[in-house]
TORKOL-4160 file (C-alpha; in steps of 0.2 Angstrom, whole numbers, padded with zeros to 4 digits, m for minus):
274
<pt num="1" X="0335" Y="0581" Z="0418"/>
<pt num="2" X="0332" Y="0566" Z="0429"/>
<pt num="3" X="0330" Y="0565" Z="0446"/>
<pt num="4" X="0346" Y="0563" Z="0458"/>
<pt num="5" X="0337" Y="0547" Z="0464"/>
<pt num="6" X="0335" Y="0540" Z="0448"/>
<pt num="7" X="0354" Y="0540" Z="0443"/>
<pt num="8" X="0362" Y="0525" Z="0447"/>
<pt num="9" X="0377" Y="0523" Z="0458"/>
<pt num="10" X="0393" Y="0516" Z="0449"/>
<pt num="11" X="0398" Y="0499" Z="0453"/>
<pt num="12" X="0409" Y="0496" Z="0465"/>
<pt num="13" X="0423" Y="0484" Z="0460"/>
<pt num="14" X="0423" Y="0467" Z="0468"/>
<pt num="15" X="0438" Y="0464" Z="0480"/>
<pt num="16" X="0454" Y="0456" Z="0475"/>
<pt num="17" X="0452" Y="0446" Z="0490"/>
<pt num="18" X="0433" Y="0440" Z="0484"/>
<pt num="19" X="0442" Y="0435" Z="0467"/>
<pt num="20" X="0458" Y="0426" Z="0473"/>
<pt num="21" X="0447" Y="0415" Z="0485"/>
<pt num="22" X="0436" Y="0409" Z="0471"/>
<pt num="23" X="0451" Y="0406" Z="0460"/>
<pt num="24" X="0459" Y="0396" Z="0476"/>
<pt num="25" X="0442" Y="0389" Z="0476"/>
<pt num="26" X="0441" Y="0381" Z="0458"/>
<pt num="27" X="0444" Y="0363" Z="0459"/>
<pt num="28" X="0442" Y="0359" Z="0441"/>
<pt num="29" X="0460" Y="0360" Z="0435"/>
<pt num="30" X="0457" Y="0370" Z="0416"/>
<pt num="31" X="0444" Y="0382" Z="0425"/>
<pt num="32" X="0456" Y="0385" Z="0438"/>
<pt num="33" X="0468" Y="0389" Z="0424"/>
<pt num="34" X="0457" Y="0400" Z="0417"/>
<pt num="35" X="0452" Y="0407" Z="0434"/>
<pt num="36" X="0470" Y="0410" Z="0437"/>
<pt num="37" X="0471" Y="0420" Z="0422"/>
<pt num="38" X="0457" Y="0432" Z="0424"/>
<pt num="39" X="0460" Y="0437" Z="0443"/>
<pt num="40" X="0477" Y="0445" Z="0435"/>
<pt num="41" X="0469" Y="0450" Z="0422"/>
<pt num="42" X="0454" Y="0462" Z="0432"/>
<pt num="43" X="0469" Y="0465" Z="0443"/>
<pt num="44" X="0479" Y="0474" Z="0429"/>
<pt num="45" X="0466" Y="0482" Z="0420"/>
<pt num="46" X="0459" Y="0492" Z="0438"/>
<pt num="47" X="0442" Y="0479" Z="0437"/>
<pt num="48" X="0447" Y="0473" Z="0457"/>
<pt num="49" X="0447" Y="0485" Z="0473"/>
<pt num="50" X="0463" Y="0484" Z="0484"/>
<pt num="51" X="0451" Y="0477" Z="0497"/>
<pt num="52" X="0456" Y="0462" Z="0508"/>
<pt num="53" X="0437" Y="0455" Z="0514"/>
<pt num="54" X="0438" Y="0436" Z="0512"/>
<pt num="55" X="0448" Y="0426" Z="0521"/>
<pt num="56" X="0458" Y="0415" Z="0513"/>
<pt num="57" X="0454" Y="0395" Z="0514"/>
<pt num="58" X="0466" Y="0383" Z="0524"/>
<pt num="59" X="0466" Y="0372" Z="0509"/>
<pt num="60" X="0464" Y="0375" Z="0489"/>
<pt num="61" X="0449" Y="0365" Z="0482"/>
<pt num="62" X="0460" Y="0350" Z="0470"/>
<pt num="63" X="0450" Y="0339" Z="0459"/>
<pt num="64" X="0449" Y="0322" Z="0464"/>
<pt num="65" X="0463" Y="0315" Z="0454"/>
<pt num="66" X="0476" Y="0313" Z="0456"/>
<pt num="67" X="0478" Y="0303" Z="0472"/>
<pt num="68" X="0489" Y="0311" Z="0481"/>
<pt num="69" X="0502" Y="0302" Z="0489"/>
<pt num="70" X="0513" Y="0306" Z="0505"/>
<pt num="71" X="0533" Y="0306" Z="0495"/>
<pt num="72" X="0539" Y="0290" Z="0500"/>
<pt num="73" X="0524" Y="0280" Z="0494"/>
<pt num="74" X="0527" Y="0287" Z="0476"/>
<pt num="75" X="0531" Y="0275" Z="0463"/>
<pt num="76" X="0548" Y="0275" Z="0457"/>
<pt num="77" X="0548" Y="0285" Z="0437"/>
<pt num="78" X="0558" Y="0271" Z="0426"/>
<pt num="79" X="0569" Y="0282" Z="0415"/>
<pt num="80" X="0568" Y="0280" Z="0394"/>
<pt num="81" X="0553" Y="0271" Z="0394"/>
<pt num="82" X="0536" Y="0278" Z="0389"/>
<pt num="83" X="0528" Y="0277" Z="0406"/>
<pt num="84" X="0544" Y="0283" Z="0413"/>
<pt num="85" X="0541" Y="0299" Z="0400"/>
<pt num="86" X="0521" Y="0303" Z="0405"/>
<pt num="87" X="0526" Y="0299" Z="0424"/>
<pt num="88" X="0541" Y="0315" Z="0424"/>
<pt num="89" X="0528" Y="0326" Z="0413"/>
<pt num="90" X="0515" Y="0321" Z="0423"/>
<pt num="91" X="0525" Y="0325" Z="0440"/>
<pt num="92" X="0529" Y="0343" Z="0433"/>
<pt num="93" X="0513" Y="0344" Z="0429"/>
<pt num="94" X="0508" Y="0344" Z="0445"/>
<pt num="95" X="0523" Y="0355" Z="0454"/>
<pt num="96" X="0514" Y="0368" Z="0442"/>
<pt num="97" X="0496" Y="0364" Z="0447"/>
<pt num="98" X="0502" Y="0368" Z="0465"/>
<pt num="99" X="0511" Y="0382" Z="0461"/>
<pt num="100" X="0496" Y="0393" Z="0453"/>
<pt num="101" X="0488" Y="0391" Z="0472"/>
<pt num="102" X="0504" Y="0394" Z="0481"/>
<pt num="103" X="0507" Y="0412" Z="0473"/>
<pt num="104" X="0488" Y="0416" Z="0473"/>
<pt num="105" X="0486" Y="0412" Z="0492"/>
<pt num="106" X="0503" Y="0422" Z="0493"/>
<pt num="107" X="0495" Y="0437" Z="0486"/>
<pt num="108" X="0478" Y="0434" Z="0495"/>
<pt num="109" X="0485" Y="0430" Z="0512"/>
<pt num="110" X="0497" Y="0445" Z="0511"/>
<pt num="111" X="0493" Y="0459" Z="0499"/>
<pt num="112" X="0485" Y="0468" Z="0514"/>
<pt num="113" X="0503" Y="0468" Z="0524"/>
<pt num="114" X="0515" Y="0471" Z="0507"/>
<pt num="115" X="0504" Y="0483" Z="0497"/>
<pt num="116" X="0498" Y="0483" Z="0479"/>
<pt num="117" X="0515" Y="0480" Z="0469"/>
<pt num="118" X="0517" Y="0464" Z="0479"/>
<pt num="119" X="0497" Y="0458" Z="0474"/>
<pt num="120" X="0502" Y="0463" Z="0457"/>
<pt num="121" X="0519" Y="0452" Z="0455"/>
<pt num="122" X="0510" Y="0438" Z="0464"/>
<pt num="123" X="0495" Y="0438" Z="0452"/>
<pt num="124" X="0508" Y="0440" Z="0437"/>
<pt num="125" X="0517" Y="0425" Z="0444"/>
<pt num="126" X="0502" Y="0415" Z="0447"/>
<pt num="127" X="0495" Y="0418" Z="0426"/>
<pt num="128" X="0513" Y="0412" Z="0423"/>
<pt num="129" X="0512" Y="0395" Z="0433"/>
<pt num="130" X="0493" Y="0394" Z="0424"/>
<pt num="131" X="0498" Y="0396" Z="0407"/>
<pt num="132" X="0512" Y="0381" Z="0412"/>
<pt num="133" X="0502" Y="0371" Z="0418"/>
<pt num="134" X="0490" Y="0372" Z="0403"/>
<pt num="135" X="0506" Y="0368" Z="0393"/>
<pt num="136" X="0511" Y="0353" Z="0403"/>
<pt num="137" X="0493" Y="0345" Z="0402"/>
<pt num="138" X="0495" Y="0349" Z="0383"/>
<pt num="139" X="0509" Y="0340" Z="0382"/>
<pt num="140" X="0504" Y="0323" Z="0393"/>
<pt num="141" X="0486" Y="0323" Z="0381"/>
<pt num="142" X="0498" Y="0322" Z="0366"/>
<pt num="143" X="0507" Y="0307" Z="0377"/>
<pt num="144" X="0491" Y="0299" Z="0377"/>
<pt num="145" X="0487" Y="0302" Z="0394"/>
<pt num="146" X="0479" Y="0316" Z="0405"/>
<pt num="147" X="0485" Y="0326" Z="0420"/>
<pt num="148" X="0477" Y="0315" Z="0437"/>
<pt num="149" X="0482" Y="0299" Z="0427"/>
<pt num="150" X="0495" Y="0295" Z="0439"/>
<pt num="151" X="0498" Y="0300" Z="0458"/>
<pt num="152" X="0506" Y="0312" Z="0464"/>
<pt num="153" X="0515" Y="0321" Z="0478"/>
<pt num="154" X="0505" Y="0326" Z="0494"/>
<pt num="155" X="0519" Y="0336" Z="0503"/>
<pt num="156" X="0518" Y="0354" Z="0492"/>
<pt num="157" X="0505" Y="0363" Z="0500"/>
<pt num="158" X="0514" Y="0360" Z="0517"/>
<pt num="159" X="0524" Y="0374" Z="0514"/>
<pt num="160" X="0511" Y="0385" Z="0511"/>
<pt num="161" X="0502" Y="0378" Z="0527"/>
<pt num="162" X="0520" Y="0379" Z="0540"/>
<pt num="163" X="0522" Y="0399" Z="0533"/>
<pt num="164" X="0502" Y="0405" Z="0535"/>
<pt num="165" X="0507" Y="0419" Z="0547"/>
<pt num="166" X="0523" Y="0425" Z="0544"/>
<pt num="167" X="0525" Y="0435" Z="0525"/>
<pt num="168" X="0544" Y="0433" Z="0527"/>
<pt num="169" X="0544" Y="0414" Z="0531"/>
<pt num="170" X="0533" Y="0412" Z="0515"/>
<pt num="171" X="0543" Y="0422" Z="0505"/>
<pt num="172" X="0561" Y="0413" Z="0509"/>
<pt num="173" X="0554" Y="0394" Z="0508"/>
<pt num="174" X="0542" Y="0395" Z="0493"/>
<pt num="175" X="0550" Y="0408" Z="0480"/>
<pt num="176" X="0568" Y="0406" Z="0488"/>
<pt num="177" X="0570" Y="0388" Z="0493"/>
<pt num="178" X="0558" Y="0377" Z="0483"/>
<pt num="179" X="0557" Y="0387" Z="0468"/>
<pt num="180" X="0576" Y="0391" Z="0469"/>
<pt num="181" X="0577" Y="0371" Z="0469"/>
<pt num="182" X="0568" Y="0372" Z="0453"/>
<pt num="183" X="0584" Y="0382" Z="0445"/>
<pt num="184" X="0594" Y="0368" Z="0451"/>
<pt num="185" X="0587" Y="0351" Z="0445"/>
<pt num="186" X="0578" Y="0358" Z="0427"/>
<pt num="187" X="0592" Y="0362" Z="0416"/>
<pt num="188" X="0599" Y="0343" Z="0419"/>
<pt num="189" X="0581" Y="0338" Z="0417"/>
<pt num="190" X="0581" Y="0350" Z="0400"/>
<pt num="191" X="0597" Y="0340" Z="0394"/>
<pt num="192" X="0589" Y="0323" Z="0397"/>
<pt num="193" X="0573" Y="0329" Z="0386"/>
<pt num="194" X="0584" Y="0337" Z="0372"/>
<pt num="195" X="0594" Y="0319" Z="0370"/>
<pt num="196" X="0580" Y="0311" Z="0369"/>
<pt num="197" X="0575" Y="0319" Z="0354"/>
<pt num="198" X="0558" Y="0331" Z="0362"/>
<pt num="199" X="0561" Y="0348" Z="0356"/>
<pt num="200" X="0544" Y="0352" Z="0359"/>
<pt num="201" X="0546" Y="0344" Z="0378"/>
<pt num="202" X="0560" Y="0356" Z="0380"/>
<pt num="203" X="0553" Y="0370" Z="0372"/>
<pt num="204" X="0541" Y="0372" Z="0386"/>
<pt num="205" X="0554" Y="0367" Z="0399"/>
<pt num="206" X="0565" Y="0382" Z="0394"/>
<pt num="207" X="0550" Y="0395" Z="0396"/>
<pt num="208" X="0546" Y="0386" Z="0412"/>
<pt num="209" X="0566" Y="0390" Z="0416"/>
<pt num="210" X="0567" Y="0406" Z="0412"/>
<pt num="211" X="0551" Y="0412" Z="0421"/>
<pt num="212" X="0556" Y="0403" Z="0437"/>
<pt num="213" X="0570" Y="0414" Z="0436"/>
<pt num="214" X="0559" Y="0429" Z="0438"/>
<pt num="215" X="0548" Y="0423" Z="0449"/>
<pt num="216" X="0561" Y="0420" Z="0462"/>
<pt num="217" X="0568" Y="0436" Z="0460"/>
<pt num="218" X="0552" Y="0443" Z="0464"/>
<pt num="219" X="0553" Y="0434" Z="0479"/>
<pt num="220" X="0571" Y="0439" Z="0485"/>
<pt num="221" X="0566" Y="0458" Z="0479"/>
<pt num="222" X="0551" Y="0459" Z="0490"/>
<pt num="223" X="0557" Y="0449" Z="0504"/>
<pt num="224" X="0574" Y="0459" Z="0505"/>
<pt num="225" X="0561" Y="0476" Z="0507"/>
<pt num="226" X="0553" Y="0468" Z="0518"/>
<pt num="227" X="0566" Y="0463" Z="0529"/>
<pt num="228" X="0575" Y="0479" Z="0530"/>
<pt num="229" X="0560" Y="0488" Z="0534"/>
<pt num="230" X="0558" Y="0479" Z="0548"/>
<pt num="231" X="0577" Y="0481" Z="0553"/>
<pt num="232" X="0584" Y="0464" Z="0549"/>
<pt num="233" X="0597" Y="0458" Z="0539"/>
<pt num="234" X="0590" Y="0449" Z="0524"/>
<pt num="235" X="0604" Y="0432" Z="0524"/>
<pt num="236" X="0603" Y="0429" Z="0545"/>
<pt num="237" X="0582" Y="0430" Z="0540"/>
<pt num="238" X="0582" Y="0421" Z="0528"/>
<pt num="239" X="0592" Y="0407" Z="0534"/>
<pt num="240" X="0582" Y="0406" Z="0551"/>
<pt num="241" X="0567" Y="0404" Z="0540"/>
<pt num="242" X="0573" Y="0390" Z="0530"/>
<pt num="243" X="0579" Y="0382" Z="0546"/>
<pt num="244" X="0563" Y="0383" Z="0554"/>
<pt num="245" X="0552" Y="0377" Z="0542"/>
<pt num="246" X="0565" Y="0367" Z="0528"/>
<pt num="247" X="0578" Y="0357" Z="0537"/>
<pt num="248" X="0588" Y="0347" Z="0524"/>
<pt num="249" X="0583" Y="0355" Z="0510"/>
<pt num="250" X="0594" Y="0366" Z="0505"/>
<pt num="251" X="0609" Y="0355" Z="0497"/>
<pt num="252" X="0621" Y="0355" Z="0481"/>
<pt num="253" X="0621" Y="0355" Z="0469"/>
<pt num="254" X="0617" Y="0373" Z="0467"/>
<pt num="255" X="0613" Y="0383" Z="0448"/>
<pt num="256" X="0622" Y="0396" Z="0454"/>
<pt num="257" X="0621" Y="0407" Z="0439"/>
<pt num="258" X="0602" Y="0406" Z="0438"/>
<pt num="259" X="0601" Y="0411" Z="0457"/>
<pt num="260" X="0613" Y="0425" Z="0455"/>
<pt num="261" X="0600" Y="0432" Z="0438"/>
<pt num="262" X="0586" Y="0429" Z="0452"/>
<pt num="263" X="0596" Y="0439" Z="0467"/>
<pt num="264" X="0598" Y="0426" Z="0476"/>
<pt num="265" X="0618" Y="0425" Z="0479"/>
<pt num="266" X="0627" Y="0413" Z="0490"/>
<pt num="267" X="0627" Y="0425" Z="0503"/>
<pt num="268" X="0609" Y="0418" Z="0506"/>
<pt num="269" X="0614" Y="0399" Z="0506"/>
<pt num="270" X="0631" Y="0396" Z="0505"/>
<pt num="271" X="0632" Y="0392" Z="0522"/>
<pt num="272" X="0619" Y="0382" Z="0526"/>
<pt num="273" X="0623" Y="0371" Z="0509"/>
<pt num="274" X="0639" Y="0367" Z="0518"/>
């Protein structure tokens, strides 16, 4: 029989914390993708300790294309011509490249405050915005282009930047305002892809469509708890939030039936869309 000192301790798992930051860390864009991927991955399969150790950074690493551009220096997109088609593309593209840091720093910056369900939707949702990323960059290499091609917006990390203290202000200006937005605007941008003949193009907007839907109602679910644990009402909070840090942003027109499947009724914004 061998010796107590001679059995090896178990491994501790690293921390989520540890792993979010490295995948926040990844500039490369396909082995942030695949960063992305495995963080959610180890979270679900109990390789990552519920341990919060790392700080997470001020800033994701981005790769060096594209330029990015502050919103009204962006070049207008020419509709129906081929540019015009790799510019849109490309544009999603990049909301999606954005959006795999937003809801990993959401469940990095947070998951200590709001408890393992909440690092678990959050990781679920950041995989989601990686494997559409991954399709979108498909898609603009079968275009003939690439994703850092063209410039792109500067502004969509600010609101990750404006909210970095306050879980509640995250959760009603990323998930339930700029996402929400995203229920709004693709189903007109689906038409236009389906008239111009690119089933494939709406293919993958349609998936995109249908998992934003989830992922904001991930946010309403957990930013309602949130708010009635801490005894307010969830409409007044969220609409001080929005006021704060999105003035003008929430206009009409409005998807209302894809923010109703998300839990987002008009109780929420109804008023301040007037």
């Amino acid at each position: 029989m061998p010796e107590a000192e001679d059995i090896a301790p178990a491994q501790a798992h690293p921390s989520v914390a540890s792993a979010i930051r490295g995948a926040l860390l990844t500039a490369d864009p396909r082995a942030k993708v695949f960063a992305a991927r495995k963080v959610a991955r180890d979270w679900r399969l109990g390789r990552l300790a519920f341990e919060f150790d790392a700080a997470m950074p001020e800033r994701p690493a981005w790769p060096e294309r594209p330029e990015l551009l502050a919103p009204r220096e962006m070049p207008r997109r020419g509709r129906g011509s081929e540019h015009g088609r790799i510019a849109l593309w490309h544009a999603i593209a990049h909301i999606e490249f954005v959006a795999i840091d937003l809801a990993l720093d959401m469940a990095g910056r947070f998951g200590a405050e709001m408890g393992e369900c909440f690092v678990e939707d959050f990781l679920s949702v950041a995989a989601d915005e990686a494997m559409h990323f991954a399709l979108l960059a498909r898609k603009l290499r079968s275009l003939g282009s690439h994703y850092g091609a063209l410039p792109a917006h500067a502004g969509l990390w600010e609101a990750a930047e404006s909210t970095s203290s306050d879980v509640s202000a995250r959760l009603a200006v990323v998930p339930m305002a700029l996402e929400a937005r995203g229920l709004d605007v693709t189903p007109a941008t689906l038409e236009r892809i389906r008239s111009q003949g690119d089933a494939h193009g709406a293919r993958i907007l349609a998936r995109i469509l249908d998992d934003e839907i989830r992922h904001v109602r991930i946010g309403t679910s957990h930013f309602v708890a949130f708010c009635r644990r801490i005894g307010k009402t969830p409409e007044n909070q969220w609409k001080l939030m929005v006021q704060q840090h999105l003035r003008g942003v929430v206009r009409p027109p409005f998807n209302d039936s894809a923010r109703l499947a998300a839990g987002l009724s008009r109780s929420f914004y109804g008023a301040l869309a007037s």
